[in-house]
C-alpha positions in Angstrom: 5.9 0.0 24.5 4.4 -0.3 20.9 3.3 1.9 19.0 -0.2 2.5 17.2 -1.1 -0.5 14.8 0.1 0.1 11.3 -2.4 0.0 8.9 -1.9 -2.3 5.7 -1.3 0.2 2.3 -2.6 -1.9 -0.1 -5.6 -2.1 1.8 -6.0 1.3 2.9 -6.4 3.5 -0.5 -9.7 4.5 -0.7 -10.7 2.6 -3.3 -9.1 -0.9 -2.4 -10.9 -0.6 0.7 -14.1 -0.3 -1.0 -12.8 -3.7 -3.2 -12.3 -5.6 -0.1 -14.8 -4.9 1.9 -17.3 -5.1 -1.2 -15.7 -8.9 -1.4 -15.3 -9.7 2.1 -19.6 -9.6 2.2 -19.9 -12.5 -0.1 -20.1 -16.2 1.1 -16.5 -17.9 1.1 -15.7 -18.9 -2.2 -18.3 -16.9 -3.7 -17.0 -14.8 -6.8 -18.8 -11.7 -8.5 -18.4 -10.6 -11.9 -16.3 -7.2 -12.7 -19.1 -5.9 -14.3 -21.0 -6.8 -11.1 -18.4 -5.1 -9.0 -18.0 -2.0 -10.8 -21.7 -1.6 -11.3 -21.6 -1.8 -7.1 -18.9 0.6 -6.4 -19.8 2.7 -8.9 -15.8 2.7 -10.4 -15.0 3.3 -14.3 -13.4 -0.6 -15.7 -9.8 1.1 -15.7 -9.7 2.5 -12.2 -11.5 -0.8 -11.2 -9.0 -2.5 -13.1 -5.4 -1.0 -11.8 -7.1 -1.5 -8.1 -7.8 -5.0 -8.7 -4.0 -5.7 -10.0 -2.5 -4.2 -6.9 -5.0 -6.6 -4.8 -3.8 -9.2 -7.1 -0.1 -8.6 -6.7 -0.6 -8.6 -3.3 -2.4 -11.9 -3.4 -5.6 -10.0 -1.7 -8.0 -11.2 -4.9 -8.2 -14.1 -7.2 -9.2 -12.9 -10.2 -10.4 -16.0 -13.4 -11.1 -14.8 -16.7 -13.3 -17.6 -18.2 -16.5 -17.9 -20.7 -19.9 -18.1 -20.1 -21.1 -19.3 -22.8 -19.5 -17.7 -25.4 -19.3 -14.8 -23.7 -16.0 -14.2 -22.3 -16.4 -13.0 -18.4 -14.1 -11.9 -15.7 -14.6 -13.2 -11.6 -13.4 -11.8 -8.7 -12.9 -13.0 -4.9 -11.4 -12.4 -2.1 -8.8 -14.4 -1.5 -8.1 -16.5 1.8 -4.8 -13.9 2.5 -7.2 -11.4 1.5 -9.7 -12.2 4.0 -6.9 -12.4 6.9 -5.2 -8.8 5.8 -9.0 -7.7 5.6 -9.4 -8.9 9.3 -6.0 -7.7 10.4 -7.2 -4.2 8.6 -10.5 -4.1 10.8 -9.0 -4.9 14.0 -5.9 -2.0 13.5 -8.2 0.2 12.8 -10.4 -0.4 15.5 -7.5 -0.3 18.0 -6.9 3.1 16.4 -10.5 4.2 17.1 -10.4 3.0 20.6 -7.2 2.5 22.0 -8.6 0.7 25.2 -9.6 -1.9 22.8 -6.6 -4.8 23.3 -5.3 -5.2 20.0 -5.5 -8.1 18.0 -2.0 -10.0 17.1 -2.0 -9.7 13.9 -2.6 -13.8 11.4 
């Protein structure tokens, strides 16, 4: 017999929940600004900041730094691994929540 679903760490911190699932409501592909972002979650740039590296590191997030204009500007998006471990996330979590839900295998 298994046990309860484990629930992915790097997802799970409070605030790197509220990254990914701010990012997982955008079209696929679609990348926000971090001003954007942090405006949305309501985050300071350097808690924003350390939460996106770890999503990063993890390959959650693809983060460009580019220009527009002359204006130098920072995109982020959820990445495709990010979407899966977002998916996995969701699904464990329901199976915690309502453990006569069959659990999903995990991608």
């Amino acid at each position: 017999m298994s046990g309860p679903p484990e629930l992915d760490p790097i997802i799970h911190a409070q605030a790197r929940l509220r990254v990914v699932s701010t990012l997982a409501t955008l079209a696929e592909g679609d990348r926000i600004t971090f001003p954007r972002l942090q405006e949305i979650l309501g985050m300071t740039a350097g808690n924003l900041s350390v939460h996106l590296r770890k999503l990063e590191d993890a390959q959650y997030v693809e983060v460009t730094k580019t220009h527009q204009g002359r204006t130098p500007a920072t995109l982020v998006r959820l990445s495709r691994r990010g979407q899966l471990a977002f998916e996995d996330y969701t699904a464990a979590l329901r199976a915690l929540l309502d453990p006569t839900t069959p659990a999903k295998e995990p991608t």
